[in-house]
C-alpha positions, 0 to 999 in steps of 0.5 A: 556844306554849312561852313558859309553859314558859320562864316556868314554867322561871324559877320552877321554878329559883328555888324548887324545893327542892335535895332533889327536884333532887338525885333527879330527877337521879340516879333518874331517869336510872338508865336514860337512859344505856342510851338515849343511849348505845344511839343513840350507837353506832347514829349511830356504827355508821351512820357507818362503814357502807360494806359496805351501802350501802343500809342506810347511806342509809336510816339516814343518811335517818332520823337527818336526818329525825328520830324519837321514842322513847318510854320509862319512863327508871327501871328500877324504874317504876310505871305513869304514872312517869318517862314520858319523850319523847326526839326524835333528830336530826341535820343532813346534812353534805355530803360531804368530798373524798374521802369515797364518800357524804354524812354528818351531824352535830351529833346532838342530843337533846331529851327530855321528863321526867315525874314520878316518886318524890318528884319531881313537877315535870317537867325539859326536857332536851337531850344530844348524839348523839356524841363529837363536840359543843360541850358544855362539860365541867362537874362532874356536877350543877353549876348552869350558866346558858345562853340557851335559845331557842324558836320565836320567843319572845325567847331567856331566859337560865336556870340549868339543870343539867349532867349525866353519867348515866354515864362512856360517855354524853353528857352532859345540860343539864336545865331544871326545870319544876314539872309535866308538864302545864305542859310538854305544854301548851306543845307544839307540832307543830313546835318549835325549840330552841337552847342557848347556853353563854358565847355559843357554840350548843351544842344547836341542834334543831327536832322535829316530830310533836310533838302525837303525842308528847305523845298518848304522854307522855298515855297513859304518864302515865295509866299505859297502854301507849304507842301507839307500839310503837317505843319502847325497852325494858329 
């Protein structure tokens, strides 16, 4: 279950050095912002797809459904760093008087981060998929406490990070975690999150096809291929 992890998030916060914090936060997202983004605008394109109708069911389908995406979030990685597991999903929204076909909303994603650079701790991360979201507007990098809940372990409420990877992106909330290793080993196939901020749920996600996912972070990290041939590119 994910209970080391939350154990493991309240030591890594008190004690991680400010340094290592400060690069994970910058380098190794030089290129999630190209991720969220990139899915931002297919979420919003599918939105708006009404010339097509099947393509706009089949997509509508996916994002409800959910999916991995599996990446090397730096541009500059070497083999088995920045390794990363990203899990995309948004709920189904009926639709409106009015409107021709149902919808979806409240997209989120959580993400999984791996070491890289100096950094060898590992951040857990959670960003929405559309302008639309309950995120609150911070300053970039500033410390910010939440409640995080999971599966069916006691909420814990945690310092995290809030995060702008660029102008056009979502922003991030990040929790530290001292390893990898310590976060896969709380995975499991199907997990739920939420994150509350001053009392209101702002990130509310449940993945699956977990232990798959964490097969792929292995193989990254062992400084292989990923297996699934979906993940992202640049």
């Amino acid at each position: 279950m994910m209970k080391t992890v939350i154990l493991a998030t309240t030591l890594m916060v008190a004690t991680v050095p400010c340094h290592a914090k400060t690069e994970a936060q910058g380098e190794s997202f030089d290129v999630l912002g190209s991720v969220m983004e990139t899915n931002v605008k297919e979420i919003n394109a599918a939105n708006i797809m009404t010339s097509n109708k099947e393509e706009a069911i089949r997509y509508r389908e996916k994002v409800i459904a959910g999916w991995w995406e599996f990446m090397q979030v730096n541009s500059k990685a070497k083999p088995g760093e920045y390794c990363a597991a990203t899990f995309l999903r948004a709920k189904l929204a009926k639709r409106a008087k009015g409107e021709r076909e149902d919808g979806f909303s409240d997209g989120m994603a959580v993400t999984l981060f791996g070491p890289g650079g100096n950094y060898r701790g590992a951040l857990l991360g959670f960003s929405p998929l559309g302008k639309d979201h309950a995120f609150p507007k911070l300053k970039n990098r500033q410390p910010v406490k939440v409640t995080l809940k999971q599966g069916d372990v006691a909420p814990v409420t945690l310092n995290a990070i809030y995060m702008e990877v660029s102008p056009t992106a979502p922003p991030l909330i990040v929790f530290a975690v001292p390893s990898i290793e310590a976060l896969m080993g709380g995975m499991e196939d199907t997990w739920r999150f939420e994150v509350v901020y001053e009392g209101k749920s702002i990130a509310d996600i449940e993945w699956h096809d977990g232990l798959k996912a964490r097969d792929e972070l292995k193989q990254c990290l062992a400084g292989k291929s990923f297996d699934d041939k979906r993940h992202l590119r640049f």
